[in-house]
PQR file with spaces between the fields and no chain letter, atoms N, CA, C, O and H, PARSE charges and radii, in Angstrom:
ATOM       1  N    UNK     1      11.366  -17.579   -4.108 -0.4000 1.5000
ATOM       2  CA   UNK     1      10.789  -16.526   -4.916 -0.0000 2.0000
ATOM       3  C    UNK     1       9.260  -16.545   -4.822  0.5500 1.7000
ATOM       4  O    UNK     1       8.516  -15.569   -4.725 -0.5500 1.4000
ATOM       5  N    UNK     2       8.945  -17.789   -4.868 -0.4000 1.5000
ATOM       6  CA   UNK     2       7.247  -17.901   -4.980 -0.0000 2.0000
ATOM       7  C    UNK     2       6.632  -17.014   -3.114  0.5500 1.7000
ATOM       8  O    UNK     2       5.816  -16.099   -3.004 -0.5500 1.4000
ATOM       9  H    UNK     2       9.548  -18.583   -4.947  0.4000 1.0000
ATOM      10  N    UNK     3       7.261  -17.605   -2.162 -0.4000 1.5000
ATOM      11  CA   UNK     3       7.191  -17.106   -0.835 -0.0000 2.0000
ATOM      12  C    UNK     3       7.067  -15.452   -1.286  0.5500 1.7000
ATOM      13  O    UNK     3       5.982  -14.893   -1.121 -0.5500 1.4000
ATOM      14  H    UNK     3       7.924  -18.348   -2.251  0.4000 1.0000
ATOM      15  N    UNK     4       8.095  -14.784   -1.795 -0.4000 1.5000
ATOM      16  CA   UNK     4       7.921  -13.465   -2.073 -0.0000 2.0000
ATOM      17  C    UNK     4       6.561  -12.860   -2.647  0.5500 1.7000
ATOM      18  O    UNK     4       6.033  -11.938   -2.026 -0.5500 1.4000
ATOM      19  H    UNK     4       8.976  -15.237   -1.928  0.4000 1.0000
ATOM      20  N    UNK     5       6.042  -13.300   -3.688 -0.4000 1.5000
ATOM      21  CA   UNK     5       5.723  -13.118   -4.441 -0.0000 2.0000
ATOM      22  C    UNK     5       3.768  -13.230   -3.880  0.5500 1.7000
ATOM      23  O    UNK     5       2.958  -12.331   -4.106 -0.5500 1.4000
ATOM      24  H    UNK     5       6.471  -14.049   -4.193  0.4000 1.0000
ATOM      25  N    UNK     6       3.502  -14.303   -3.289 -0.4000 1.5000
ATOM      26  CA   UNK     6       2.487  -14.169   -1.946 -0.0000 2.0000
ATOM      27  C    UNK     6       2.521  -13.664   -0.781  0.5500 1.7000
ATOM      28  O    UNK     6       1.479  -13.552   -0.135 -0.5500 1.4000
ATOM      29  H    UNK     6       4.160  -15.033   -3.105  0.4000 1.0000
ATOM      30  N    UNK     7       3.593  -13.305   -0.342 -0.4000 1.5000
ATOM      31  CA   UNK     7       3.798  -11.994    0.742 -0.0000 2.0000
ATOM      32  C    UNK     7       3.563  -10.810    0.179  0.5500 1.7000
ATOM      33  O    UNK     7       2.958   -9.954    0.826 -0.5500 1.4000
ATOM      34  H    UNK     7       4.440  -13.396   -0.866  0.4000 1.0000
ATOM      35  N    UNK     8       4.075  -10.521   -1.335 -0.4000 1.5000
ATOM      36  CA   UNK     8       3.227   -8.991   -1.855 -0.0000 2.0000
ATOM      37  C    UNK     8       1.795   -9.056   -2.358  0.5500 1.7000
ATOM      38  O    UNK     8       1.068   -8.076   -2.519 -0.5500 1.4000
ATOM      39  H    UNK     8       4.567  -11.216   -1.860  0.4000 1.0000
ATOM      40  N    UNK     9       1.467  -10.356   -2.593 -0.4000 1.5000
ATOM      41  CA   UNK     9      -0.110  -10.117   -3.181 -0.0000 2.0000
ATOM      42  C    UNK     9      -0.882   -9.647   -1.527  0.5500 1.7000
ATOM      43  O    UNK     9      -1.617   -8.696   -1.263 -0.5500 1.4000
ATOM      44  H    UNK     9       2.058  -11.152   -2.463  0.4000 1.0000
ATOM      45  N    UNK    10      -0.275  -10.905   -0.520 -0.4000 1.5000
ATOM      46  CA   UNK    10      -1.248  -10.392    1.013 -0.0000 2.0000
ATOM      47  C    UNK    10      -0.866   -9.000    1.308  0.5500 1.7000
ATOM      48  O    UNK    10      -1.732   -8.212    1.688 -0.5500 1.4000
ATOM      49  H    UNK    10       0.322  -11.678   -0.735  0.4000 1.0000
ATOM      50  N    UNK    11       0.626   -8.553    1.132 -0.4000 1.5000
ATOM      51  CA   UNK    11       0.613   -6.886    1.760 -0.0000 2.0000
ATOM      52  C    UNK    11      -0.454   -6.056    0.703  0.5500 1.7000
ATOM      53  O    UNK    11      -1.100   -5.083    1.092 -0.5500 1.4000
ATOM      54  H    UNK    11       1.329   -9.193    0.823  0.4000 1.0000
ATOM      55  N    UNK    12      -0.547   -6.648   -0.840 -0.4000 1.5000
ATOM      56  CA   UNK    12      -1.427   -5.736   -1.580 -0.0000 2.0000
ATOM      57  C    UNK    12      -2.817   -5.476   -1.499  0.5500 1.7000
ATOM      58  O    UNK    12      -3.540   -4.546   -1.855 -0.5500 1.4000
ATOM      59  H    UNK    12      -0.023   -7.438   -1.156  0.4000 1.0000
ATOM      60  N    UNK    13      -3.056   -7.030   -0.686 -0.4000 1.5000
ATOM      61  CA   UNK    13      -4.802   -7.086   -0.305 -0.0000 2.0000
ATOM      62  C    UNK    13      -4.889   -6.601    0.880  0.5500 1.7000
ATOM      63  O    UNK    13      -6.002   -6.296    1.309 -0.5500 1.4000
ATOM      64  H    UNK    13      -2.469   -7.786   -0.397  0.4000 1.0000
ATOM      65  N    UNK    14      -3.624   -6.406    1.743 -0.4000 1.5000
ATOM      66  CA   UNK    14      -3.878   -5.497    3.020 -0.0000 2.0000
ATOM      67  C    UNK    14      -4.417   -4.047    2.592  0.5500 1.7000
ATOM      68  O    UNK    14      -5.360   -3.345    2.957 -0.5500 1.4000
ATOM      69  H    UNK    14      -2.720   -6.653    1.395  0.4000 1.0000
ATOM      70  N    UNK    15      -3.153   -3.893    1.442 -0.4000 1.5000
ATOM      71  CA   UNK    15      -3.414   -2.070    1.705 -0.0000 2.0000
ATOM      72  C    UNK    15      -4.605   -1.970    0.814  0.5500 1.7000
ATOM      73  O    UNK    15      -5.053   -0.832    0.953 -0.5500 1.4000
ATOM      74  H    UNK    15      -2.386   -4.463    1.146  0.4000 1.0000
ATOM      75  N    UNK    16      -5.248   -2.581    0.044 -0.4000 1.5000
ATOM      76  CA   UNK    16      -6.460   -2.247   -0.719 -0.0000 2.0000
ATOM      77  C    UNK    16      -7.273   -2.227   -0.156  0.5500 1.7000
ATOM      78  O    UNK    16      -8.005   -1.277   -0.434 -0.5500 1.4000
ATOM      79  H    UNK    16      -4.884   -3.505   -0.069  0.4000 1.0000
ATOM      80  N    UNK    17      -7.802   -3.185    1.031 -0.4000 1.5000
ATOM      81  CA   UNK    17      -8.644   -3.251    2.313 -0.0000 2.0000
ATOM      82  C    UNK    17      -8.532   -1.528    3.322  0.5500 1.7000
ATOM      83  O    UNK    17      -9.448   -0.706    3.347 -0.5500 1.4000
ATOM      84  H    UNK    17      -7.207   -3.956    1.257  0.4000 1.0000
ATOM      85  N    UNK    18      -7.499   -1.406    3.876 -0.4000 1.5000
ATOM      86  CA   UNK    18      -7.159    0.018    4.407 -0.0000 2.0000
ATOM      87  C    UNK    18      -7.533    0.842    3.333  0.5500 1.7000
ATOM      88  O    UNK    18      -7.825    1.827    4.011 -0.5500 1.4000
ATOM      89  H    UNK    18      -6.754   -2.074    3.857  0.4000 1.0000
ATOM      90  N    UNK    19      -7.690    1.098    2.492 -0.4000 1.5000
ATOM      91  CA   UNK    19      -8.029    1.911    1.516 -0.0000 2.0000
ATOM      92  C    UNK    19      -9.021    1.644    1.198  0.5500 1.7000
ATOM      93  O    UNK    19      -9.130    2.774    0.721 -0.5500 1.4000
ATOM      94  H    UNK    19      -7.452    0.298    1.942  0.4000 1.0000
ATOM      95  N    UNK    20     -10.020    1.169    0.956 -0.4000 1.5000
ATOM      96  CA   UNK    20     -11.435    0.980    1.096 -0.0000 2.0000
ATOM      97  C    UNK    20     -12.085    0.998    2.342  0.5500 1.7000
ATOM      98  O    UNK    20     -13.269    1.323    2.259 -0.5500 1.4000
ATOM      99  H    UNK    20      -9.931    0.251    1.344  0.4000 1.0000
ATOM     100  N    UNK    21     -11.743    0.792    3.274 -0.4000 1.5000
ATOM     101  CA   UNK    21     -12.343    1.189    4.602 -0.0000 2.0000
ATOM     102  C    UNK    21     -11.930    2.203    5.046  0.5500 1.7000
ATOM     103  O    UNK    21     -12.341    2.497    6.169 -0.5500 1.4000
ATOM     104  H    UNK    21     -10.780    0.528    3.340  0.4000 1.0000
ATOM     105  N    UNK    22     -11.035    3.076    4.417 -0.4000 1.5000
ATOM     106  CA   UNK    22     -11.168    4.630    4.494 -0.0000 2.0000
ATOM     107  C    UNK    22     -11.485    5.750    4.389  0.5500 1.7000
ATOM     108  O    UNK    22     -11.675    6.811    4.984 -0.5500 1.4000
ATOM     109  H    UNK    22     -10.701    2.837    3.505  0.4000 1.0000
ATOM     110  N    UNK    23     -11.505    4.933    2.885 -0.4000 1.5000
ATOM     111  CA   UNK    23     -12.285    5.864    2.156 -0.0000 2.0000
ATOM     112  C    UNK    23     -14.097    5.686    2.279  0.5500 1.7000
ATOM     113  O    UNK    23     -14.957    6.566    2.293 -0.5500 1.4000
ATOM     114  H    UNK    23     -11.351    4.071    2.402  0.4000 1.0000
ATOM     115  N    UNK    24     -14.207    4.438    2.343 -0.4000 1.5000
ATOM     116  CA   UNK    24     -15.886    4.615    2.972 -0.0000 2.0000
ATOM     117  C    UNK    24     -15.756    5.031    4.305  0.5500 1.7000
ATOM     118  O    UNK    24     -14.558    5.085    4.026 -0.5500 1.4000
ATOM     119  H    UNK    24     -13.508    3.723    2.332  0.4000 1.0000
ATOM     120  N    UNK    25     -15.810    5.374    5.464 -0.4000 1.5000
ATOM     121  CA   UNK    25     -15.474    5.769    6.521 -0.0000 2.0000
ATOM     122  C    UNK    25     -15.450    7.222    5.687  0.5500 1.7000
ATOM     123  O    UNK    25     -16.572    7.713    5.805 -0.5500 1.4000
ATOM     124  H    UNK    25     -16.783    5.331    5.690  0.4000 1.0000
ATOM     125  N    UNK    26     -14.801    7.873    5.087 -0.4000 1.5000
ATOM     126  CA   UNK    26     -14.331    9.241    4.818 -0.0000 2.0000
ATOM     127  C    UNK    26     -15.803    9.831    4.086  0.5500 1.7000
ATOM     128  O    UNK    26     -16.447   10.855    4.315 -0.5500 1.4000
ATOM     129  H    UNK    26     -13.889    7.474    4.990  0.4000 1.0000
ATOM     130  N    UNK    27     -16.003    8.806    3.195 -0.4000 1.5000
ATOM     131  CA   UNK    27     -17.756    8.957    2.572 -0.0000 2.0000
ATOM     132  C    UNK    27     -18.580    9.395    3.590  0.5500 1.7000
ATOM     133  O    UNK    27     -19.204   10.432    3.364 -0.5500 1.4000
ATOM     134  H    UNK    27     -15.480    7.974    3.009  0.4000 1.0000
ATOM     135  N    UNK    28     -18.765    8.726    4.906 -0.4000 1.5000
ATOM     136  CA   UNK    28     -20.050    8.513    5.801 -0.0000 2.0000
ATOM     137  C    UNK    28     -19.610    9.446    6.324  0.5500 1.7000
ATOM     138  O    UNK    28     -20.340   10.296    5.814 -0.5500 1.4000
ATOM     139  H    UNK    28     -18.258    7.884    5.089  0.4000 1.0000
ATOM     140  N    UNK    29     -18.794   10.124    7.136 -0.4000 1.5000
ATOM     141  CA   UNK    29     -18.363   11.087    8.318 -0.0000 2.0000
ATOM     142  C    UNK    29     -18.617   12.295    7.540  0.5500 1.7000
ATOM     143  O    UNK    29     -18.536   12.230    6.313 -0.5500 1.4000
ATOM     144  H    UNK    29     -18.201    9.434    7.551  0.4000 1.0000
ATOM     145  N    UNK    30     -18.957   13.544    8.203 -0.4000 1.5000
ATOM     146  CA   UNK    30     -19.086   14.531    7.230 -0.0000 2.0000
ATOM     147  C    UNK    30     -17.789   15.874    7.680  0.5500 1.7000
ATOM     148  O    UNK    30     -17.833   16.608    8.668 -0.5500 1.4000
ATOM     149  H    UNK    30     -19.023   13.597    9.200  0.4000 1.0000
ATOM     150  N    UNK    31     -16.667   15.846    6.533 -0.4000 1.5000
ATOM     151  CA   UNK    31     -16.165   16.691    7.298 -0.0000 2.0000
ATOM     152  C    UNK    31     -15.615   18.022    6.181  0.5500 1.7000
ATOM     153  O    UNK    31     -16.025   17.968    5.021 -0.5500 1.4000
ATOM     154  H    UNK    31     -16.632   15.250    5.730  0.4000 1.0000
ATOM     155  N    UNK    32     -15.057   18.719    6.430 -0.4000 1.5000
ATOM     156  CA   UNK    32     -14.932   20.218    5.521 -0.0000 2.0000
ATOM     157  C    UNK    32     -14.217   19.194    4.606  0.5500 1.7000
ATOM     158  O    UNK    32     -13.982   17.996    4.767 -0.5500 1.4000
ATOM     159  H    UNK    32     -14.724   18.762    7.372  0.4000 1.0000
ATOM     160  N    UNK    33     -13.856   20.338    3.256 -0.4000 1.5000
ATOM     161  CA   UNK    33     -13.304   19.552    2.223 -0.0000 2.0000
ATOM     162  C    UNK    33     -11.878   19.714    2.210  0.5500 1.7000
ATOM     163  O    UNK    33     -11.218   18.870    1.602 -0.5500 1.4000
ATOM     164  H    UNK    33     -14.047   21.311    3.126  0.4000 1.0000
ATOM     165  N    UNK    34     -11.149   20.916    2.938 -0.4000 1.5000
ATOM     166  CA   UNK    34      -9.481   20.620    3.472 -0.0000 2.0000
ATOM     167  C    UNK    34      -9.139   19.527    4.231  0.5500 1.7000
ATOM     168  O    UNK    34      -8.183   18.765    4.082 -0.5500 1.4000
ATOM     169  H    UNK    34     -11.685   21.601    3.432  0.4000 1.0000
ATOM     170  N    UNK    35     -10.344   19.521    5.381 -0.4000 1.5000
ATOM     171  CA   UNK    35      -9.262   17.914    6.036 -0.0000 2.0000
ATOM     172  C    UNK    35      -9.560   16.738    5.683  0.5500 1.7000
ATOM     173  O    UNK    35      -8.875   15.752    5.952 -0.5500 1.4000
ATOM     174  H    UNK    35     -11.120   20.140    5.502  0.4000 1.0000
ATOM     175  N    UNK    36     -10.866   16.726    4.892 -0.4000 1.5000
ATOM     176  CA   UNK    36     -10.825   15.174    3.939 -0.0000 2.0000
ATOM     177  C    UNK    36      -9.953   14.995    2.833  0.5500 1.7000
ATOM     178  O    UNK    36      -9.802   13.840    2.435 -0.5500 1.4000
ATOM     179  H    UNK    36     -11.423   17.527    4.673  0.4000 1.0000
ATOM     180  N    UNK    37      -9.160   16.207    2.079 -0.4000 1.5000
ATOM     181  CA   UNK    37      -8.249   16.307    1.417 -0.0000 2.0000
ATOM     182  C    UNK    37      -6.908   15.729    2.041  0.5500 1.7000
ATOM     183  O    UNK    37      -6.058   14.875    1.790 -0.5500 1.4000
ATOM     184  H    UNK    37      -9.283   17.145    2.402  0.4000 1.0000
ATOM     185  N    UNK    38      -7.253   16.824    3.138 -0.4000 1.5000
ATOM     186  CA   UNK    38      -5.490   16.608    4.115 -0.0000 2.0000
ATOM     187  C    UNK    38      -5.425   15.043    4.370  0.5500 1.7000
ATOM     188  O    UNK    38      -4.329   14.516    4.178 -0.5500 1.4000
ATOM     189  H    UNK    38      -7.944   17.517    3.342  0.4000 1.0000
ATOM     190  N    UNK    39      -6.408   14.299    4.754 -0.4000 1.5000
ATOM     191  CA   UNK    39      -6.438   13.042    5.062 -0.0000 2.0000
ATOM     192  C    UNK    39      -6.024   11.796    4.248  0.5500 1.7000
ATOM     193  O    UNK    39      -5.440   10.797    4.668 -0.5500 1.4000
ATOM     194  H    UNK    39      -7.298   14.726    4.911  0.4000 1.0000
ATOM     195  N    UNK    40      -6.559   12.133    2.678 -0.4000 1.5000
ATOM     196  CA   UNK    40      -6.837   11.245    1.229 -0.0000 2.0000
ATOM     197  C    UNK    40      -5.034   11.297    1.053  0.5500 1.7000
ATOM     198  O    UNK    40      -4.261   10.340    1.078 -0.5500 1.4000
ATOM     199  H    UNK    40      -7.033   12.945    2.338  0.4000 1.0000
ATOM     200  N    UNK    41      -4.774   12.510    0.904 -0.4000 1.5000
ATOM     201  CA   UNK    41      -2.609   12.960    1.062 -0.0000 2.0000
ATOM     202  C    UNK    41      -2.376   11.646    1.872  0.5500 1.7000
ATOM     203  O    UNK    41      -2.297   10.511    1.401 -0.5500 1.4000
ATOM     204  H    UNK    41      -5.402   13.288    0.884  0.4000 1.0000
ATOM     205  N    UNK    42      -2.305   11.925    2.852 -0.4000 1.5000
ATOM     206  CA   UNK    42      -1.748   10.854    3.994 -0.0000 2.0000
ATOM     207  C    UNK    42      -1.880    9.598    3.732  0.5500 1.7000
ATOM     208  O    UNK    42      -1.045    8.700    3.624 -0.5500 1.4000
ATOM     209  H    UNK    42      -2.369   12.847    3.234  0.4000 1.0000
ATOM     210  N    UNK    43      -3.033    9.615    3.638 -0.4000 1.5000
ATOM     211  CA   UNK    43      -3.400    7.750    3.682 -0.0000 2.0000
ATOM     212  C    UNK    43      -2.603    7.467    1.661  0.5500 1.7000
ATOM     213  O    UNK    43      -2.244    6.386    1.193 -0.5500 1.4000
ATOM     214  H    UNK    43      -3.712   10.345    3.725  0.4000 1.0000
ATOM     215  N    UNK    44      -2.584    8.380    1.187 -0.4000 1.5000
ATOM     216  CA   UNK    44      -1.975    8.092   -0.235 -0.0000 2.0000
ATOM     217  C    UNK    44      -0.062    7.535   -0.031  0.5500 1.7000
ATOM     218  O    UNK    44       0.606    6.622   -0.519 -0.5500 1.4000
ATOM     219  H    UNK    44      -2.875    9.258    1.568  0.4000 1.0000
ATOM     220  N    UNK    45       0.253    8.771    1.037 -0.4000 1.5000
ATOM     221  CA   UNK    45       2.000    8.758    1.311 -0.0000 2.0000
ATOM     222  C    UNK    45       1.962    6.909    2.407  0.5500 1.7000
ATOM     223  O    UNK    45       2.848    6.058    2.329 -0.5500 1.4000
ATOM     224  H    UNK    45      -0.290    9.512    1.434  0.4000 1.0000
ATOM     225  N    UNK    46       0.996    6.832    3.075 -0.4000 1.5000
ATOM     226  CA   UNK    46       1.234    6.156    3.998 -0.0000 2.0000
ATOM     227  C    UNK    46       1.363    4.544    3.665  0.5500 1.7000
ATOM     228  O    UNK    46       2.055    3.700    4.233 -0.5500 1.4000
ATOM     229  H    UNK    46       0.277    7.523    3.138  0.4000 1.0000
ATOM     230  N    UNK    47       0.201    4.368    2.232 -0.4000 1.5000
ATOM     231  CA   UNK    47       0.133    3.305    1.057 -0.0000 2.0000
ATOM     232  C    UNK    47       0.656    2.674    0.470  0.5500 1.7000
ATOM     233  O    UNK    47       0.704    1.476    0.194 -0.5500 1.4000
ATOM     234  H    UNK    47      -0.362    5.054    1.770  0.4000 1.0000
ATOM     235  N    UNK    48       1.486    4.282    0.050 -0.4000 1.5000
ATOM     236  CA   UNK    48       2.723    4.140   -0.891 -0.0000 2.0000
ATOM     237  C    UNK    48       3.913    3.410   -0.163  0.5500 1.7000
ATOM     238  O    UNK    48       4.496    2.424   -0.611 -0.5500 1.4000
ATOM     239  H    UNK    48       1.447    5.255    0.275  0.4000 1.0000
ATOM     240  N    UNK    49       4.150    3.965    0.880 -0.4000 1.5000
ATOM     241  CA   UNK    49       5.523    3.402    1.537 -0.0000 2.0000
ATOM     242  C    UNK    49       4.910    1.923    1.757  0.5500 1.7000
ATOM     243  O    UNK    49       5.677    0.969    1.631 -0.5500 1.4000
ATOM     244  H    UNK    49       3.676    4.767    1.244  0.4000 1.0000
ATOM     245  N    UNK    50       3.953    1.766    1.985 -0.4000 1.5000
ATOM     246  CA   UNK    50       3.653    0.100    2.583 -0.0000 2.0000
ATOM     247  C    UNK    50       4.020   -0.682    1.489  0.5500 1.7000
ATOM     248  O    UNK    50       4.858   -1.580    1.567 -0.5500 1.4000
ATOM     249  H    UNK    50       3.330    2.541    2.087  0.4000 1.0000
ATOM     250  N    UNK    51       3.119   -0.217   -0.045 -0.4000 1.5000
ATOM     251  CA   UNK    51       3.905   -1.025   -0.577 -0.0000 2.0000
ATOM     252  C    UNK    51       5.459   -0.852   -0.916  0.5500 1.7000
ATOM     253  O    UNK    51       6.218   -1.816   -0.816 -0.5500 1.4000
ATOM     254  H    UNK    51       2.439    0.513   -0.109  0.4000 1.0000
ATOM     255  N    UNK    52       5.831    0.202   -1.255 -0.4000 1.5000
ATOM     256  CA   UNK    52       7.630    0.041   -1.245 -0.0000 2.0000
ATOM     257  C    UNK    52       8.277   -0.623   -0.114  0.5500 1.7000
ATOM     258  O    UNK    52       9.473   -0.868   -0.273 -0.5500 1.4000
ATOM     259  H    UNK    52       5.214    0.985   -1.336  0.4000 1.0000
ATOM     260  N    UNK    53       7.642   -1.028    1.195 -0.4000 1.5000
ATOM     261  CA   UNK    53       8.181   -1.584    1.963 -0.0000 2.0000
ATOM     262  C    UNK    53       8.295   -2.953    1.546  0.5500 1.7000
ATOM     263  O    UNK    53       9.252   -3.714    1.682 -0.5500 1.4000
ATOM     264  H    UNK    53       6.670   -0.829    1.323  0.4000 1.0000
ATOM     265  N    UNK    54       6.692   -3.237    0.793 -0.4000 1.5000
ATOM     266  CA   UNK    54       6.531   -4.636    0.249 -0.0000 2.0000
ATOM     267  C    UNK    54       7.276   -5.029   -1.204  0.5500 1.7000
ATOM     268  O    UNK    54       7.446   -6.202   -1.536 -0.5500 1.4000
ATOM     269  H    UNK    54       5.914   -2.619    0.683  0.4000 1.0000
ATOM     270  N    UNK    55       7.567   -4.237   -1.772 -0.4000 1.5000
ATOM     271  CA   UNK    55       8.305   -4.521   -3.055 -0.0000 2.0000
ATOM     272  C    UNK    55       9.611   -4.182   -2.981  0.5500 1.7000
ATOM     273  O    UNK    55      10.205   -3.892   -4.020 -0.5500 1.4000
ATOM     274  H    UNK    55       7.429   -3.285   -1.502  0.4000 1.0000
ATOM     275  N    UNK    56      10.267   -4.164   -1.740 -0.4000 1.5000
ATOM     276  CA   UNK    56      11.948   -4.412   -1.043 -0.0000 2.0000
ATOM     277  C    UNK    56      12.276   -5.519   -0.715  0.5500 1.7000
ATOM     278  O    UNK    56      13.466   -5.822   -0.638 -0.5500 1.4000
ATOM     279  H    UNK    56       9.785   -4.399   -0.896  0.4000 1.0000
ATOM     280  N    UNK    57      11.342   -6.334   -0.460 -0.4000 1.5000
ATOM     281  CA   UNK    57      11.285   -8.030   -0.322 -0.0000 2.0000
ATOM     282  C    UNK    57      11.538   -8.712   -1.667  0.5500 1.7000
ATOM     283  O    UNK    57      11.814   -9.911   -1.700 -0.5500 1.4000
ATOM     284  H    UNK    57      10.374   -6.088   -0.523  0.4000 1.0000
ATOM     285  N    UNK    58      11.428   -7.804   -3.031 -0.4000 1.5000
ATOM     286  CA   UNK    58      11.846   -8.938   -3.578 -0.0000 2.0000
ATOM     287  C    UNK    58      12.876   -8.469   -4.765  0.5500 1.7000
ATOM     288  O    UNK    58      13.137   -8.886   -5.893 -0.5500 1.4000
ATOM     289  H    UNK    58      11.204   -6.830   -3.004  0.4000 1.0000
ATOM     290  N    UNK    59      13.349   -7.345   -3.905 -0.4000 1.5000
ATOM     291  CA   UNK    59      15.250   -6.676   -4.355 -0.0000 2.0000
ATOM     292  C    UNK    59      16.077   -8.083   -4.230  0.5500 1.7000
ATOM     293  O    UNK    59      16.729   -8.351   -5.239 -0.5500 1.4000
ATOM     294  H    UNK    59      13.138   -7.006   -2.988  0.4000 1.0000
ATOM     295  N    UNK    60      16.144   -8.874   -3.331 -0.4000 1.5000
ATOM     296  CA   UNK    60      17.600  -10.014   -3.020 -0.0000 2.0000
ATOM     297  C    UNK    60      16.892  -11.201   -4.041  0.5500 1.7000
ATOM     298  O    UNK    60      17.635  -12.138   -4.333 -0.5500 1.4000
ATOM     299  H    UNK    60      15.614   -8.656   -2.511  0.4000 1.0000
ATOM     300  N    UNK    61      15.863  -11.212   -4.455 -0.4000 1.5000
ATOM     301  CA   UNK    61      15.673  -12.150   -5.611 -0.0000 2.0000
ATOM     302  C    UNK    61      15.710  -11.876   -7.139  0.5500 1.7000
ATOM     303  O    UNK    61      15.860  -12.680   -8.059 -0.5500 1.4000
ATOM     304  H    UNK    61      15.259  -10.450   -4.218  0.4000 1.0000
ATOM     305  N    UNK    62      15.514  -10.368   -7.170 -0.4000 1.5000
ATOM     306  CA   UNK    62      15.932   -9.791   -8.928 -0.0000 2.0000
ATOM     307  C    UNK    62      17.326   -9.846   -9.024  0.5500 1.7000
ATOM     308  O    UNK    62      17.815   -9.779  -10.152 -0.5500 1.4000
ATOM     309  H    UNK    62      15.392   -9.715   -6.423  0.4000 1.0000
ATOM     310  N    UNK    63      18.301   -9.994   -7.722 -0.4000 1.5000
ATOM     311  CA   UNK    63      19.689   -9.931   -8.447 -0.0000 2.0000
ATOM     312  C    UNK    63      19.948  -11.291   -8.488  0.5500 1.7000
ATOM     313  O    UNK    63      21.102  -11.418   -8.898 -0.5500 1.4000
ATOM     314  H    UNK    63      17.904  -10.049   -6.806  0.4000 1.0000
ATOM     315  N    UNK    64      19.347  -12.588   -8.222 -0.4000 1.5000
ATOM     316  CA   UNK    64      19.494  -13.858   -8.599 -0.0000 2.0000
ATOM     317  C    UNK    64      19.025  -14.045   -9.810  0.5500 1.7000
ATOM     318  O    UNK    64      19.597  -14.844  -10.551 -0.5500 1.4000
ATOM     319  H    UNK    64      18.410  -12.485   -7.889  0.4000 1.0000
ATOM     320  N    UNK    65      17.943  -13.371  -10.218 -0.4000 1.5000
ATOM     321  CA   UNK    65      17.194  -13.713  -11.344 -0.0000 2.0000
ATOM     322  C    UNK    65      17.869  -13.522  -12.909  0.5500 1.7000
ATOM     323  O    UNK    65      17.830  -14.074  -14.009 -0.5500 1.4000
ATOM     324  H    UNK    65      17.478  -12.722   -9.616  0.4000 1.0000
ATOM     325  N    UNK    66      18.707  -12.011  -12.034 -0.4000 1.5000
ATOM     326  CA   UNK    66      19.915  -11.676  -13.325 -0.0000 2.0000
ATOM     327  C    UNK    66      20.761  -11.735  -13.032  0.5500 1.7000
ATOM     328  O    UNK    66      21.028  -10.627  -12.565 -0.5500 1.4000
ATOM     329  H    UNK    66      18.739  -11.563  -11.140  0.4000 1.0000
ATOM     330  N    UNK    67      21.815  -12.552  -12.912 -0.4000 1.5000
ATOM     331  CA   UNK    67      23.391  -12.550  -13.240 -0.0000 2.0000
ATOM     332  C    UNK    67      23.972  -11.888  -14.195  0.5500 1.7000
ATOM     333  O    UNK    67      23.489  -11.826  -15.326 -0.5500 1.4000
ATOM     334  H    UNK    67      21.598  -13.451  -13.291  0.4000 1.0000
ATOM     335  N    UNK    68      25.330  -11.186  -13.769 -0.4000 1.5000
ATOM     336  CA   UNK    68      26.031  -10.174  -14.159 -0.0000 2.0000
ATOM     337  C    UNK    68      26.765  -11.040  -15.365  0.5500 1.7000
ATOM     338  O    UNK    68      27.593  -10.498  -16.097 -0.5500 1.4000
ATOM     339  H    UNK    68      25.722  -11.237  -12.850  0.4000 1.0000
């Protein structure tokens, strides 16, 4: 469980990193305000799944945690 549980803090400091170097990157570049929109969407959907990818890792340990 503990293994789990530091595999989501590193996937969480991954995606907070990608998300700060995007969004500064998105600061400095100068671009219309639809495709810095269209972009902020994406990198939001793309986040999201990373972490739901990362908080599926620790589905096979909540059903140990509760017995039926």
């Amino acid at each position: 469980m503990i293994e789990t549980l530091i595999s989501l803090v590193i996937w969480l400091l991954i995606v907070g990193l990608i998300w700060w170097a995007i969004t500064t990157i998105l600061g400095v570049i100068p671009l219309p305000e639809p495709i810095k929109t269209v972009v902020h969407v994406i990198l939001i959907v793309i986040l999201c799944l990373i972490v739901i990818y990362a908080l599926m890792g620790l589905l096979p340990h909540l059903h140990t945690a509760f017995p039926r």
